[in-house]
Structures are given as C-alpha cells and as structure tokens.
N, CA and C atoms as an extended XYZ file, in Angstrom:
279
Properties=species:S:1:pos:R:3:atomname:S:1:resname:S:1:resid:I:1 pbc="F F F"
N        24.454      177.165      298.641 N   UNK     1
C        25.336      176.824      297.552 CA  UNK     1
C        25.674      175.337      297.624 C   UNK     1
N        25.826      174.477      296.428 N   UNK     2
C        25.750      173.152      296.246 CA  UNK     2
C        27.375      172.961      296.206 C   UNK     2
N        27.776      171.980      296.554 N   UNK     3
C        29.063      171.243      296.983 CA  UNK     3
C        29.523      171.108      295.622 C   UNK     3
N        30.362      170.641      295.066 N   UNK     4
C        30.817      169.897      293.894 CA  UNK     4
C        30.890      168.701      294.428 C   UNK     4
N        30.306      167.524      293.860 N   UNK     5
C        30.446      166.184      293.347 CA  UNK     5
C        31.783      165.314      293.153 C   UNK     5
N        32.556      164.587      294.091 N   UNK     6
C        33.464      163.985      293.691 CA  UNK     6
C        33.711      162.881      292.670 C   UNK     6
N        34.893      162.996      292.450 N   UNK     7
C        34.874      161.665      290.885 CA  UNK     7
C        33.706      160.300      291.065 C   UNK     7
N        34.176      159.947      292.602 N   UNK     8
C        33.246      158.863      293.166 CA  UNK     8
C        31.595      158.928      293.069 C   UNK     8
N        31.352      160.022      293.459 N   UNK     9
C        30.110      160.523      293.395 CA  UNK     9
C        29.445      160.707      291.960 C   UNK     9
N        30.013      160.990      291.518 N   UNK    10
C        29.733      160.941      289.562 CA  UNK    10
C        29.745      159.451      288.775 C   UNK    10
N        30.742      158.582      289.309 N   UNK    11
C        30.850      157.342      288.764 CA  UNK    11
C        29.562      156.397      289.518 C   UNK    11
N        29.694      156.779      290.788 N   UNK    12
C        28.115      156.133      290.892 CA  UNK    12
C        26.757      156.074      290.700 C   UNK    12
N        26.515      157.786      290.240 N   UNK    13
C        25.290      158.031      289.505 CA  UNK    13
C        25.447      157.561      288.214 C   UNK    13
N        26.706      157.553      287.583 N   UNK    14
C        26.273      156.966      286.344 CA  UNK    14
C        26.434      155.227      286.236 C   UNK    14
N        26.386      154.684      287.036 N   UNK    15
C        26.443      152.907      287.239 CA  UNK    15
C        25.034      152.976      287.804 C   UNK    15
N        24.394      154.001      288.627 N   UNK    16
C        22.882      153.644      289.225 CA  UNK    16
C        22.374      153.637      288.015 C   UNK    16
N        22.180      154.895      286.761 N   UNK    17
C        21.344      154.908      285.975 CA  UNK    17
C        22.110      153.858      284.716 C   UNK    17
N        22.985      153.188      284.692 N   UNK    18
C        22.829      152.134      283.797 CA  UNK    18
C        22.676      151.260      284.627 C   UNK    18
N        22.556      150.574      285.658 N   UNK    19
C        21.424      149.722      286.282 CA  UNK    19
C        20.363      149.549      286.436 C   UNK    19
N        19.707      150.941      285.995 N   UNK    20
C        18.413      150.610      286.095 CA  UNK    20
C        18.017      150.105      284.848 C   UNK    20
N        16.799      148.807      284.579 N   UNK    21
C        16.415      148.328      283.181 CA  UNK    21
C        17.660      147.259      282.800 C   UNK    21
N        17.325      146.715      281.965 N   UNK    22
C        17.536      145.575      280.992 CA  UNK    22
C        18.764      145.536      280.550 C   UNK    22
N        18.210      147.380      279.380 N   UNK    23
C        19.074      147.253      278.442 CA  UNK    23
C        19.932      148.440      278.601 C   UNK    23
N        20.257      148.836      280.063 N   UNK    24
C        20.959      149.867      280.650 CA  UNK    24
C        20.480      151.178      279.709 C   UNK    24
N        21.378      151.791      279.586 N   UNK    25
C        20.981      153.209      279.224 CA  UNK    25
C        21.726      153.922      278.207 C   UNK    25
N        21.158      154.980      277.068 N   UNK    26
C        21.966      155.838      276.180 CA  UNK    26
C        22.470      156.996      276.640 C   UNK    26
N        23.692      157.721      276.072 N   UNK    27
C        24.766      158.838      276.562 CA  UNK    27
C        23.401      159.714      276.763 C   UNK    27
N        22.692      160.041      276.062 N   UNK    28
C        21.919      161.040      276.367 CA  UNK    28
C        21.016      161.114      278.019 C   UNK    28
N        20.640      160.027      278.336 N   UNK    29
C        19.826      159.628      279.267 CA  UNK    29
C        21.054      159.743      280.844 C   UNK    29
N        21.975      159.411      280.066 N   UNK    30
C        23.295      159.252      281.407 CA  UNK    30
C        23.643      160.794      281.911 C   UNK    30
N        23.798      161.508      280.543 N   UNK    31
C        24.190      163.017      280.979 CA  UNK    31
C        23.642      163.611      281.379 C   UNK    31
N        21.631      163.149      280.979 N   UNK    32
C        21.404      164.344      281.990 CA  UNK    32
C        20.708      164.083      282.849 C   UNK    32
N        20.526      162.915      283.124 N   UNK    33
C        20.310      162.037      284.740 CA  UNK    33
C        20.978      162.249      286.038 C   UNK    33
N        22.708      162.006      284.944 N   UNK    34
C        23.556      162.412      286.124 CA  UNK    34
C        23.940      164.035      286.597 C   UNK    34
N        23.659      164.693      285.721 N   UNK    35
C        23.766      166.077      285.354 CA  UNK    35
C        25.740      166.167      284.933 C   UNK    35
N        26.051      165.856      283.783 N   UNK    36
C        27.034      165.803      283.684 CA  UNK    36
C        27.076      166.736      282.038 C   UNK    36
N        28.359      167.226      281.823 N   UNK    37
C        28.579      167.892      280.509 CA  UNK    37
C        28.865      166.794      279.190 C   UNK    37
N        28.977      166.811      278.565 N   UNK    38
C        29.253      166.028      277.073 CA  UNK    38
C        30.316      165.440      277.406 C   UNK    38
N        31.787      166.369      277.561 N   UNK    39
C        32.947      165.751      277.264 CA  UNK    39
C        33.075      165.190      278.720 C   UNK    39
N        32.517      165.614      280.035 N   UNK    40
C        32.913      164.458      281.244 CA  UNK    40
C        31.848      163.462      281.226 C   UNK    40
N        30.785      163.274      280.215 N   UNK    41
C        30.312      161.923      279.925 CA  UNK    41
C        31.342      160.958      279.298 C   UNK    41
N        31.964      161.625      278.081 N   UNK    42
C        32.799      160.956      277.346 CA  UNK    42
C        34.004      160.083      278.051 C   UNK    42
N        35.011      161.093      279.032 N   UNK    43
C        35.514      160.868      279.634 CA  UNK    43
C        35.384      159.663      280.644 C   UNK    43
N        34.280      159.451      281.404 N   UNK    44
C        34.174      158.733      282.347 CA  UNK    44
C        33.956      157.764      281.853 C   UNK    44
N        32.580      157.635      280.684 N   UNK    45
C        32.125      156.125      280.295 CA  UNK    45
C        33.642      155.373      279.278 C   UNK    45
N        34.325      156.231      278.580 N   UNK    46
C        35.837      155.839      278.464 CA  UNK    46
C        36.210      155.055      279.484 C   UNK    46
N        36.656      155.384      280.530 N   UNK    47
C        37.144      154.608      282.094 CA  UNK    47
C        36.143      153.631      282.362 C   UNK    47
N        34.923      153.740      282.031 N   UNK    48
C        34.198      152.783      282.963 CA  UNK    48
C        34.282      151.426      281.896 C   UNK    48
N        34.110      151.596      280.883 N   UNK    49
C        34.384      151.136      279.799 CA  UNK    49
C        35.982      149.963      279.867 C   UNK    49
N        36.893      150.624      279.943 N   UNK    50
C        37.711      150.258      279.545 CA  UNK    50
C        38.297      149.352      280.503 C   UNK    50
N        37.962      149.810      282.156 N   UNK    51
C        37.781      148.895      283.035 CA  UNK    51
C        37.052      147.842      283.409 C   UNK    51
N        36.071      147.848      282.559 N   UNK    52
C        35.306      146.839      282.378 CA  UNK    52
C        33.904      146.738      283.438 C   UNK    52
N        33.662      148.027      284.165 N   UNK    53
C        32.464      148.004      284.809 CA  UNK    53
C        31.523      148.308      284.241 C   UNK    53
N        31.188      148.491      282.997 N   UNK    54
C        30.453      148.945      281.705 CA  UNK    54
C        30.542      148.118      280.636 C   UNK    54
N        29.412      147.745      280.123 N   UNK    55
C        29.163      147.150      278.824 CA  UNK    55
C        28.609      147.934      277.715 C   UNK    55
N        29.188      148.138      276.676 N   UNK    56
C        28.605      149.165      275.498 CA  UNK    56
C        27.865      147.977      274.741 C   UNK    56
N        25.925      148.031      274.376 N   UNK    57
C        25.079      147.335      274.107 CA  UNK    57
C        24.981      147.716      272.615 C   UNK    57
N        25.058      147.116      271.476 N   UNK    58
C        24.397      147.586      269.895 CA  UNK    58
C        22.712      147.195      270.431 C   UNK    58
N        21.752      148.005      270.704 N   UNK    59
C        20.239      147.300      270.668 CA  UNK    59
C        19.860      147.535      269.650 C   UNK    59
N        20.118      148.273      268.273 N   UNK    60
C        19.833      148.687      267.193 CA  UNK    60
C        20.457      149.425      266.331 C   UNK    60
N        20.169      149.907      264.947 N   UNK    61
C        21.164      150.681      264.326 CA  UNK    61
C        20.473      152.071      263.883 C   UNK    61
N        21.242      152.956      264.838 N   UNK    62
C        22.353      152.950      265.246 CA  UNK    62
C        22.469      152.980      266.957 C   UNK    62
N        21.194      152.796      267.232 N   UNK    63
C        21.704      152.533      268.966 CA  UNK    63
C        21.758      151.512      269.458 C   UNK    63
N        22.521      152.358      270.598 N   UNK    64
C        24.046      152.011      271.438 CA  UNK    64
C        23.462      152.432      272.765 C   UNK    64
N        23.505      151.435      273.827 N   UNK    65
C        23.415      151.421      274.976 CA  UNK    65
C        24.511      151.157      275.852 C   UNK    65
N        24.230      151.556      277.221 N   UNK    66
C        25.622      151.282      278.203 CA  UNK    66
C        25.218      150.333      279.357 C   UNK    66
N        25.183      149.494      279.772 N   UNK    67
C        24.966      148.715      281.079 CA  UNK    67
C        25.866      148.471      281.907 C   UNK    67
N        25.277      148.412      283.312 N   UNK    68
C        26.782      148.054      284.611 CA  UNK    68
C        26.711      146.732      284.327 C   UNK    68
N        27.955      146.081      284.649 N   UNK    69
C        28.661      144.883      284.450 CA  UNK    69
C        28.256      144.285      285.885 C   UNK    69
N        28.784      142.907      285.996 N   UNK    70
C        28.559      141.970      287.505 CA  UNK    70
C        29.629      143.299      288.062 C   UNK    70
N        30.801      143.010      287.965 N   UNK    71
C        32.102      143.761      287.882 CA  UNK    71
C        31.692      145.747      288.713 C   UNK    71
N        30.763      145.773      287.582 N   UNK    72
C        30.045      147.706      287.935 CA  UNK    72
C        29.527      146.814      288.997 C   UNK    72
N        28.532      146.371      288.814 N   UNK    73
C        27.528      146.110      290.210 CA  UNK    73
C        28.067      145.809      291.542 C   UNK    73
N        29.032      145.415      291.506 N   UNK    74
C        29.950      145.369      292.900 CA  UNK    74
C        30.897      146.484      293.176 C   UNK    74
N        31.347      147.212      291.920 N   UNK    75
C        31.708      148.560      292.348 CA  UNK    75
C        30.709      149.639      292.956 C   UNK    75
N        29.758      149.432      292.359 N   UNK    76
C        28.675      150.333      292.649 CA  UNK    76
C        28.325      150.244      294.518 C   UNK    76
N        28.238      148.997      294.731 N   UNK    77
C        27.784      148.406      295.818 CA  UNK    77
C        28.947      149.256      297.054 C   UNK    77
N        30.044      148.520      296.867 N   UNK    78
C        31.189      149.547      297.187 CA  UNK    78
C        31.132      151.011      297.891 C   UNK    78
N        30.709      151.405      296.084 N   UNK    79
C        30.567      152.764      296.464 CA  UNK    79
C        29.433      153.653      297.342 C   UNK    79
N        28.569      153.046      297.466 N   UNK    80
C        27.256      153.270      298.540 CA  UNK    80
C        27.564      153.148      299.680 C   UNK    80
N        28.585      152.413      299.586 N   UNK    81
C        28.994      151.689      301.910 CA  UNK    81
C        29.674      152.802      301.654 C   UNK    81
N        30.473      152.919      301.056 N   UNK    82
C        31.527      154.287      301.562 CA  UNK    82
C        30.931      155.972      301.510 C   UNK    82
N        30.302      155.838      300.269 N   UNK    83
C        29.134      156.799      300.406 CA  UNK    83
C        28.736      157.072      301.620 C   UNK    83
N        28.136      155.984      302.225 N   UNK    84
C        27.332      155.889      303.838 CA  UNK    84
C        27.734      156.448      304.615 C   UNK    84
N        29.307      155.596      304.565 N   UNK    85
C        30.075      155.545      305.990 CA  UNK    85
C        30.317      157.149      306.199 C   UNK    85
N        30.880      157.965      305.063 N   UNK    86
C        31.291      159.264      304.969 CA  UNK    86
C        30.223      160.218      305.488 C   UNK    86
N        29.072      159.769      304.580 N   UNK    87
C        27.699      160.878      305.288 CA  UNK    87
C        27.609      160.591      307.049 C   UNK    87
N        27.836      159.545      306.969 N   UNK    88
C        27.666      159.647      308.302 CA  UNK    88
C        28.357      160.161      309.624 C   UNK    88
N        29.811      160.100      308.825 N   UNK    89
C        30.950      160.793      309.568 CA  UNK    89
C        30.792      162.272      309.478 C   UNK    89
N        30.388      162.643      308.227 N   UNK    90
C        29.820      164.233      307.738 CA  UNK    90
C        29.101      164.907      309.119 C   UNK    90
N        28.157      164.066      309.299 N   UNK    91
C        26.508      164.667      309.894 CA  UNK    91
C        26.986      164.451      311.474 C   UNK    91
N        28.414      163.858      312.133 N   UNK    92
C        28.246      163.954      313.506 CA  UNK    92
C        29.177      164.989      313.620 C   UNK    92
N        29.722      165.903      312.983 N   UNK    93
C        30.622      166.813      313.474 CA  UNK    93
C        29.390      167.945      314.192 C   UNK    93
C-alpha cells in the first residue's frame, strides 16, 4: 500500500514538471504527471502562483502555460535537500 504524498511532495512534482522545457507546462500535463485531481491542481497552482514561484505563460490563444520562476527554482532546490535529508533519516531506522 502507497503512502500519501505530503503538501511538500506535491508542490515539488509540480515545479519539476514546469521546469522541464522552455515554455513550462499546461494544467493538463501538470495533473496528470503529478497524479493530482482537478480541484488540488487548481488549488496549488493558485498558491504557487500567487507566491510567485510560478509564472502563468499566454503561448497562444487560448493557451496558457505554467513555468517555475528563479524564485520556484530555488524552492524546488530546497525542497530536494530536505526531500534527501528525510529519506535518508527514513531508511536508517
């Protein structure tokens, strides 16, 4: 049986997959990359958004892309050391 995913753990899959590429990535590509539902896509890219670790892209009409910010990219970064540090504390018990 699979763990549930903490908030942390969710906000960083979705900053990996708008890091990857150019022109970061659409809601569709985020939700089910990250394996997330509609409304906790909505929810989060709201926050990521509004904090400014996210950039919402017009590449066309009517799409709309999302990219990590300098700002995401150092959160992201962040979140991998601690990621680390934890698995690693995990795996010596």
């Amino acid at each position: 049986m699979q763990r549930r995913r903490s908030n942390i753990e969710i906000i960083g899959d979705m900053l990996r997959i708008g890091a990857n590429g150019t022109n970061g990535a659409g809601k569709t590509e985020i939700m089910y990359s990250a394996n997330m539902s509609y409304s906790q896509l909505q929810k989060y890219l709201s926050m990521l958004i509004s904090q400014g670790f996210v950039d919402r892209l017009e590449v066309g009409n009517p799409m709309v892309t999302y990219r990590v910010t300098e700002r995401g990219s150092t959160l992201l970064r962040s979140i991998d050391t601690i990621l680390d540090v934890l698995e690693f504390k995990n795996n010596s018990f």
